[in-house]
Structure formats: C-alpha cells, structure tokens
C-alpha atoms as a printed R data frame, in Angstrom:
    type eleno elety resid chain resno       x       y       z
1   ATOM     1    CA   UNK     A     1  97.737 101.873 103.469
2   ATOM     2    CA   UNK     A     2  95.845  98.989 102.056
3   ATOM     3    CA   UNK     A     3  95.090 100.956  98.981
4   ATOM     4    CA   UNK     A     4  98.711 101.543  98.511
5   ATOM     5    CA   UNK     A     5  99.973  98.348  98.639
6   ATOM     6    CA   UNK     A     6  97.361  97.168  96.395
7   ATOM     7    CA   UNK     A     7  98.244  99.413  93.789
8   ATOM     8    CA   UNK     A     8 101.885  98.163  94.908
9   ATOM     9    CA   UNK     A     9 100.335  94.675  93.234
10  ATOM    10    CA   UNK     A    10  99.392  92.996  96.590
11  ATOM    11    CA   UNK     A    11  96.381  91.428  97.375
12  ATOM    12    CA   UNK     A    12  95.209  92.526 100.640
13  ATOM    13    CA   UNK     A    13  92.546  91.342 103.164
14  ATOM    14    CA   UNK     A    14  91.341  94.728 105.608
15  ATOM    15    CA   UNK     A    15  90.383  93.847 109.099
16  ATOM    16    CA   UNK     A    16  87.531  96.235 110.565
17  ATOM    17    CA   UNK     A    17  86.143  95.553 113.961
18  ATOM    18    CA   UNK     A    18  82.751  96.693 113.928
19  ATOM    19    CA   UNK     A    19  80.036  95.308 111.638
20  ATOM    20    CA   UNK     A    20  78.590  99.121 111.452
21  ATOM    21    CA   UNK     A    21  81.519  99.792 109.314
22  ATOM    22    CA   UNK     A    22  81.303  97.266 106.916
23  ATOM    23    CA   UNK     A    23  79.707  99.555 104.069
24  ATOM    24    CA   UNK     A    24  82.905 101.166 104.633
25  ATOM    25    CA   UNK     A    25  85.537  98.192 104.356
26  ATOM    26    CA   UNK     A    26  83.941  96.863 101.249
27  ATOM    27    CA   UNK     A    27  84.359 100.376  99.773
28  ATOM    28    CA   UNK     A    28  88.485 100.385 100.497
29  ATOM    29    CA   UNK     A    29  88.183  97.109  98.946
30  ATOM    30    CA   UNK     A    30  86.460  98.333  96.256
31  ATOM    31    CA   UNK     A    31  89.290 100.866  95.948
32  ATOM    32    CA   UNK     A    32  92.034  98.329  95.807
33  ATOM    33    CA   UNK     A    33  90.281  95.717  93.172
34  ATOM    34    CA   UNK     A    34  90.291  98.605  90.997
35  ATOM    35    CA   UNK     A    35  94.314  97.985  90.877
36  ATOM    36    CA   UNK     A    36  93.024  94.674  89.401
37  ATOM    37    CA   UNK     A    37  94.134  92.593  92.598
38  ATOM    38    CA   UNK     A    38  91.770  90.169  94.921
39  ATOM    39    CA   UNK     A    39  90.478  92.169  98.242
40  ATOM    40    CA   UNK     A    40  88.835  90.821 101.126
41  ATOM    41    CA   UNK     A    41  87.297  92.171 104.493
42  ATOM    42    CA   UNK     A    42  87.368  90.657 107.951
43  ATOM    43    CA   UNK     A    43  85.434  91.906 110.939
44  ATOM    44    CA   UNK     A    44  87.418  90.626 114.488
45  ATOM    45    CA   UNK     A    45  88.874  92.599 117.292
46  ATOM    46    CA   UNK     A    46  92.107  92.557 117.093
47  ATOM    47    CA   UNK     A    47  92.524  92.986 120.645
48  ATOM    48    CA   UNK     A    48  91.259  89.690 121.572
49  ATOM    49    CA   UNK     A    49  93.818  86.415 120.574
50  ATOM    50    CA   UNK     A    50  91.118  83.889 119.152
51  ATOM    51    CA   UNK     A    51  89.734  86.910 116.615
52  ATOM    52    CA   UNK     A    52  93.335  87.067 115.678
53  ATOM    53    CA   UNK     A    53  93.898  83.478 115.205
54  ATOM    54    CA   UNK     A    54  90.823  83.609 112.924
55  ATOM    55    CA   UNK     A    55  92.175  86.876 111.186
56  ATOM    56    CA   UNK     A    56  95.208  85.343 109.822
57  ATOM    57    CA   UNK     A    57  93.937  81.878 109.148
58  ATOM    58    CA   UNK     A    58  91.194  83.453 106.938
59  ATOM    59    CA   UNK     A    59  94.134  85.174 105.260
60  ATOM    60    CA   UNK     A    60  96.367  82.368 104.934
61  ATOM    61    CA   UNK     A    61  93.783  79.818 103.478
62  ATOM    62    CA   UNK     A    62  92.512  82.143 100.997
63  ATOM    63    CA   UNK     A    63  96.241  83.331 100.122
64  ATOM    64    CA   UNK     A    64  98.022  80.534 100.614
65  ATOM    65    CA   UNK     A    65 100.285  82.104 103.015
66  ATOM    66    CA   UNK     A    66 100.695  85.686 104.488
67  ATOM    67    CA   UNK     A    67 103.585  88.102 103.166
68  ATOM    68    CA   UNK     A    68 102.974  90.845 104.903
69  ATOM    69    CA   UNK     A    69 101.294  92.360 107.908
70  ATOM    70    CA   UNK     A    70 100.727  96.189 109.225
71  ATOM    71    CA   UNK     A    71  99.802  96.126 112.332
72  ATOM    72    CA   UNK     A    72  97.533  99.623 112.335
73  ATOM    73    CA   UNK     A    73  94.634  99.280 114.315
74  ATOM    74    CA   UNK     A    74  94.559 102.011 117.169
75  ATOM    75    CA   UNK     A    75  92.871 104.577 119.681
76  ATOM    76    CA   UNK     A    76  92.968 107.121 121.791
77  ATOM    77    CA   UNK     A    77  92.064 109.469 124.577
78  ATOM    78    CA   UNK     A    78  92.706 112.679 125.805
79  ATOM    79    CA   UNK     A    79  93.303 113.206 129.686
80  ATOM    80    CA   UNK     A    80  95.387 114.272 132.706
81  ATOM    81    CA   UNK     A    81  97.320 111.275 134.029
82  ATOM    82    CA   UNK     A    82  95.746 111.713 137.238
83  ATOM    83    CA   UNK     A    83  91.865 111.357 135.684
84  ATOM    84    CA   UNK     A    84  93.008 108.445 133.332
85  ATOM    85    CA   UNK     A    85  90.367 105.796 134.650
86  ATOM    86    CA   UNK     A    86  91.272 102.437 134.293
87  ATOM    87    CA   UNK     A    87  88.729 101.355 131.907
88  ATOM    88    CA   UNK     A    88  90.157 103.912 129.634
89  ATOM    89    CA   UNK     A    89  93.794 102.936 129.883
90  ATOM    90    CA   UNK     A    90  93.381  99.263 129.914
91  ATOM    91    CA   UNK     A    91  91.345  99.555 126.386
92  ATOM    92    CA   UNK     A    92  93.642 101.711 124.855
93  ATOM    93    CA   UNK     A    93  96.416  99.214 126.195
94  ATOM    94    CA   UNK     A    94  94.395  96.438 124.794
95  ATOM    95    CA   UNK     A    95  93.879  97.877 121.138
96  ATOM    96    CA   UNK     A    96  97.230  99.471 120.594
97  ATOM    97    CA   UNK     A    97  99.633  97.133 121.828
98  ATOM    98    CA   UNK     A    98  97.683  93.839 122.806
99  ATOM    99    CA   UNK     A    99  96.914  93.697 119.026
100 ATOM   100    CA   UNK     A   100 100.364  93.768 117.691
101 ATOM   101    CA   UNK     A   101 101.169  90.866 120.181
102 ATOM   102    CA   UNK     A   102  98.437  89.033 119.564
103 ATOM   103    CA   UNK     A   103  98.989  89.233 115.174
104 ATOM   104    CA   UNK     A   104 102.866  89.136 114.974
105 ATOM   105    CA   UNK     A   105 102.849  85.995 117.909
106 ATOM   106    CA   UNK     A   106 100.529  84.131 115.084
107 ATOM   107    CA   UNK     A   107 101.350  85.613 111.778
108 ATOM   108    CA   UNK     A   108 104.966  84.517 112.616
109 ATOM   109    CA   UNK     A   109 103.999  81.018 113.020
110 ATOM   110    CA   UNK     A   110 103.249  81.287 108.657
111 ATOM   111    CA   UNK     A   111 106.160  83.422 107.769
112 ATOM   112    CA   UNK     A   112 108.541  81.597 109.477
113 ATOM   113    CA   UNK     A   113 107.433  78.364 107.451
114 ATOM   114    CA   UNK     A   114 107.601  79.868 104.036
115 ATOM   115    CA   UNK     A   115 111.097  81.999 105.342
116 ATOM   116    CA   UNK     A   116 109.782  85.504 104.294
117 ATOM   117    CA   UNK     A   117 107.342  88.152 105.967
118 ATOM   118    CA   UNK     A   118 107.165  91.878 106.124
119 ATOM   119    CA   UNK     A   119 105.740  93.361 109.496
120 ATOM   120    CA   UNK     A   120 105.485  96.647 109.874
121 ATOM   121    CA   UNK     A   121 103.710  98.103 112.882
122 ATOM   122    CA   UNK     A   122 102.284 101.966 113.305
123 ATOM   123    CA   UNK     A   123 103.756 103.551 116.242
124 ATOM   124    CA   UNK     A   124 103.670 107.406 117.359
125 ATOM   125    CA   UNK     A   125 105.950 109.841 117.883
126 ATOM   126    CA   UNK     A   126 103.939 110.315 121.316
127 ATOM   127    CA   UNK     A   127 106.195 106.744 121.907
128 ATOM   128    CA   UNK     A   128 109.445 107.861 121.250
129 ATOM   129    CA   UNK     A   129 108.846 111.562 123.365
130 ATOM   130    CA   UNK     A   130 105.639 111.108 125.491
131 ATOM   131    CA   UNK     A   131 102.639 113.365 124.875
132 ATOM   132    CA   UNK     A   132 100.768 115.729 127.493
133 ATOM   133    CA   UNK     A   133  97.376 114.125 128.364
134 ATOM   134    CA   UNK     A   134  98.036 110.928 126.294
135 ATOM   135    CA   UNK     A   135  99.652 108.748 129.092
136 ATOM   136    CA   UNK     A   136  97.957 105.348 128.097
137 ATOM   137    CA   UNK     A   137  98.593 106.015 124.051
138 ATOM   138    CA   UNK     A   138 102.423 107.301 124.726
139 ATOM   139    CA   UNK     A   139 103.053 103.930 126.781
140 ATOM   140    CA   UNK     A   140 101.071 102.003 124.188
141 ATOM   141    CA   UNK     A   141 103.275 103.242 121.592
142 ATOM   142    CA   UNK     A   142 106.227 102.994 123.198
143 ATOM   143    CA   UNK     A   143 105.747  99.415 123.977
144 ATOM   144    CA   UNK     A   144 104.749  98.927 120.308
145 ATOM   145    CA   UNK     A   145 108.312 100.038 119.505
146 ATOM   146    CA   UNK     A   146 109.814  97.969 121.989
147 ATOM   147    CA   UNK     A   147 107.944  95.040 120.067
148 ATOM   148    CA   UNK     A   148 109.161  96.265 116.768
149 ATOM   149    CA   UNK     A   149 113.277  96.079 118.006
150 ATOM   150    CA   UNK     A   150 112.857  92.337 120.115
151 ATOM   151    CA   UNK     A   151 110.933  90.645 117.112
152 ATOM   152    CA   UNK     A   152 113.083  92.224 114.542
153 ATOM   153    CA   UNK     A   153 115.793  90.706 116.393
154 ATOM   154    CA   UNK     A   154 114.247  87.303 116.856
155 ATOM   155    CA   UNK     A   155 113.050  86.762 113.360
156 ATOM   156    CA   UNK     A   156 115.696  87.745 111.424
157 ATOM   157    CA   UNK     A   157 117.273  84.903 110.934
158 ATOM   158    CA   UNK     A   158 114.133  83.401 109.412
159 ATOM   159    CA   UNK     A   159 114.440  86.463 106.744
160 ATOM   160    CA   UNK     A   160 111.552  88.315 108.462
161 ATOM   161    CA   UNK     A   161 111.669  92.012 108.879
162 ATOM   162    CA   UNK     A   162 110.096  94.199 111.403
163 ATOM   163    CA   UNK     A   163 109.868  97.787 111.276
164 ATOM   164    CA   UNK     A   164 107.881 100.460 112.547
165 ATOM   165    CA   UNK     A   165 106.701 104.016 111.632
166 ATOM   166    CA   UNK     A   166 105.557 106.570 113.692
167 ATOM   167    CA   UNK     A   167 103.815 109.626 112.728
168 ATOM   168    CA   UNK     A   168 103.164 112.642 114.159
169 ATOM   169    CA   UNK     A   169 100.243 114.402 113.395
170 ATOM   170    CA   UNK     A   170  98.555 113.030 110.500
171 ATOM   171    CA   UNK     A   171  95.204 114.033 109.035
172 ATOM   172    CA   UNK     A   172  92.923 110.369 110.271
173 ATOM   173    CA   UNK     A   173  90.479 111.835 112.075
174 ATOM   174    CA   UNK     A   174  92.158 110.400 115.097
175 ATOM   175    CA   UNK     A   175  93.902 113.574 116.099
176 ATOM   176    CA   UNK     A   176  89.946 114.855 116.880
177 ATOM   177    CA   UNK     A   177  90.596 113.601 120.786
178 ATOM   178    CA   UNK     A   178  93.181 116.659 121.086
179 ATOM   179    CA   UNK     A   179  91.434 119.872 122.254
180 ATOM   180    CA   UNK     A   180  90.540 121.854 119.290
181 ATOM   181    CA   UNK     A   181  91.391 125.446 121.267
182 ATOM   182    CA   UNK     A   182  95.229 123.493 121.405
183 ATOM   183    CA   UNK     A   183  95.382 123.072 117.292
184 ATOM   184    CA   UNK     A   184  96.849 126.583 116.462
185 ATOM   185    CA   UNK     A   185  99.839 125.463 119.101
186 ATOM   186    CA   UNK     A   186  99.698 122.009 117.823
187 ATOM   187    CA   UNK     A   187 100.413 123.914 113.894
188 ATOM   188    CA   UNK     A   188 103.126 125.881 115.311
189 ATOM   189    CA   UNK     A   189 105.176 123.184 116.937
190 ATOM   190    CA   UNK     A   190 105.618 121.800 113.488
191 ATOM   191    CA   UNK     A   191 108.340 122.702 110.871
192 ATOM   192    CA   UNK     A   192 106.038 122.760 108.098
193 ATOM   193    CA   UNK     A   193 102.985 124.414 109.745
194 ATOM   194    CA   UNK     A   194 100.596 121.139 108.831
195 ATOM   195    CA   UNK     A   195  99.614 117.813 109.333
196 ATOM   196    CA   UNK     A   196 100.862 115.280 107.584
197 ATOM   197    CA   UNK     A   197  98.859 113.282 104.950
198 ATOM   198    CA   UNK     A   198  97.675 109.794 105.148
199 ATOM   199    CA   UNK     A   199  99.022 109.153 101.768
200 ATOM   200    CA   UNK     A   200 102.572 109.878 103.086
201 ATOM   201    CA   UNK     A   201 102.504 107.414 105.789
202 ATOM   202    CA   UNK     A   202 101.397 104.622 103.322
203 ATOM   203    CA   UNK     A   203 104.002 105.307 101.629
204 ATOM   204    CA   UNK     A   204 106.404 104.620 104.017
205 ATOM   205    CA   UNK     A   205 104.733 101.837 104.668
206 ATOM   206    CA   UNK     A   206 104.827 100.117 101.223
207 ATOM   207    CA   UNK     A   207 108.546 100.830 100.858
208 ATOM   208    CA   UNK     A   208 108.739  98.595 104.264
209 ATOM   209    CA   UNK     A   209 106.998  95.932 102.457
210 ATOM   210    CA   UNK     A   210 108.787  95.667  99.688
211 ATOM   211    CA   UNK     A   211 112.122  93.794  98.424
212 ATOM   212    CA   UNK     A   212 113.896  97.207  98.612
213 ATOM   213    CA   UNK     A   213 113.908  97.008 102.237
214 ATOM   214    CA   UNK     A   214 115.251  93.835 102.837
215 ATOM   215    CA   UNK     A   215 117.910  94.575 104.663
216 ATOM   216    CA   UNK     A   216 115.667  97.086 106.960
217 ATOM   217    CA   UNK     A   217 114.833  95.801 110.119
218 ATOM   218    CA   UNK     A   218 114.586  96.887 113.720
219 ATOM   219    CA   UNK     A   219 114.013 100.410 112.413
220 ATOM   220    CA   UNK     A   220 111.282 102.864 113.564
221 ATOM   221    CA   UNK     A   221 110.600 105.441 110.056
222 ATOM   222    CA   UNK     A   222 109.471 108.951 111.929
223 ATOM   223    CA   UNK     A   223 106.824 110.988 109.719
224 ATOM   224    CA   UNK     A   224 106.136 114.450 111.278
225 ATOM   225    CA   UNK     A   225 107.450 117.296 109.341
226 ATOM   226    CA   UNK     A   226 109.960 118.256 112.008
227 ATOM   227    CA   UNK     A   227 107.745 118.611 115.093
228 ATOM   228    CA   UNK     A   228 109.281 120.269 118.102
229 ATOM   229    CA   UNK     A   229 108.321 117.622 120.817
C-alpha cells in the first residue's frame, strides 16, 4: 500500500511496531523514494493512544499536515470460540480495532483544520460474514466497519472521506494462522481458485485516496474473487 501511493506521488511515513523490523521499514521506504518522493518510518503501537498521538504529530510536523491515512495494522488467531482465552481476544481487539479509534479520533483533529483527508481503513470479509474459528478478528472487523459508516457520516461535512476495504484471502502471510490441511477447501470456496494479491488491494486503496473518489464515502470496497462465505 505505501509503495503504491508513493508511486501515486505521495509522500508517505510507514508505522512499524517493533524495532526488530526496522531493517525492514527502511527497505519499503527505500522502495517508495525510488518514486522520487520523501519516506519516513515510525516505530509506535498503534494500539496504545499516546503512540498514536506521537504517530501523527511526527507526520504532521514533518508534512505540514496529514492527507491521508490507512488504517492497516492487524492480527490474528485461529481458535474455537469456546478456547478463545481472553488474552488472545482482548489483543486482537486492541490491534485491529483500538487502532483505528485511536488514529482517525486524532488524525481528524488535522484534517478537519485544513478541510480535506482521505481515511481508508482495512477491514475483512470475515466482518461482513463471520469466519469459523476467528471470533475475536470477525468482531474486530466488523466493528472496524461500523467505524468506517459513523465517521464517514460525521466528517463529511468537513470534506473528509472514510471508506473501507475488505479482502478476503490475500497472499500477506497473515492467512498462515488458518490450518494448512483447510487450504485446498479454503481454494475451492473461491470463484477464481486463488488468493488474491497484495498489489490488488493497494490498489483499491489508492483509488480511495485520490480526488477520483471524492464523492466516495461510507463505502466498504470487497476484494475476494467471489468467495462463497
């Protein structure tokens, strides 16, 4: 996504959250200099409100104010409902939907200021249908798309958009919490017999943020290559 919208001509500032993956943020940002556009990295958890606070001040002094903002970060675990341990469920809770509270409560503060912003949030199909052994992600999801229609309503008037998209299975590595013995059935519940690609969700994404969507808010974009839920 970030490498998209900086070859889209944005400048772009990728959040990480753990300093063992730094090697790895500088290399995206790396990636999106080469579109001859500034990139900087971040390292908070997104989950927690004063690391957010930080997040988007660091953005807005460098920037001079914040256009737009994908909300992205996420996990996930796979389990019966009834062995879902708290500790489990309350971090997923924390990271998937906290977050996107947390960064659209202050990145609105800016955009509402300068009367533009772009948010656009990841969701799931797993929050539109529900997913078998992905209670905590399914209601983090879904709550991140009940987000998405209540601040798109709010902020339009201050000509802020929110959207969200929500993939099914994509290739991110993420997908590795599903049982592998489950991927042949996972194939054949989907239209076009494979997972999606990252590049086609950033895609998506970048449309979003741009002035051709506009008038697009409150909408959730669904990515999955027909998959039978």
């Amino acid at each position: 996504i970030a490498v998209e919208l900086a070859r889209n001509g944005y400048d772009t500032v990728i959040n990480y959250r753990n300093e063992s993956k730094t090697g790895e943020a500088e290399k995206t940002a790396d990636e999106c200099r080469s579109f001859g556009v500034q990139s900087e990295i971040f390292c908070a958890d997104v989950s927690v409100e004063n690391e957010c606070e930080e997040l988007i001040k660091f953005t807005a002094d460098i920037f001079g104010g914040i256009e737009v903002l994908v909300n992205n970060a996420g996990i996930a675990s796979y389990g019966l409902l009834t062995r879902l341990n708290e500790k489990d469920y309350r971090q997923i809770i924390a990271c998937n939907q906290d977050s996107v509270f947390f960064m659209t409560k202050h990145v609105a503060k800016y955009m509402k200021k300068q009367r533009y912003g772009r948010i656009i949030n990841i969701a799931s199909m797993s929050g539109l249908n529900g997913a078998v052994g992905m209670f905590a992600y399914s209601a983090s999801k879904g709550a991140v798309i009940a987000m998405t229609k209540s601040s798109a309503k709010e902020l339009a008037g201050r000509n802020i958009t929110v959207n969200a998209v929500a993939p099914g299975m994509i290739d991110t590595g993420l997908d590795r919490v599903i049982d592998p013995t489950q991927y042949e059935k996972i194939i054949s519940n989907i239209g076009m017999k494979r997972y999606g690609k990252c590049d086609e969700v950033a895609a998506a994404v970048a449309y979003l943020a741009s002035e051709n969507a506009g008038y697009v808010t409150g909408a959730v974009i669904e990515i999955h290559g027909s998959m039978v839920s």
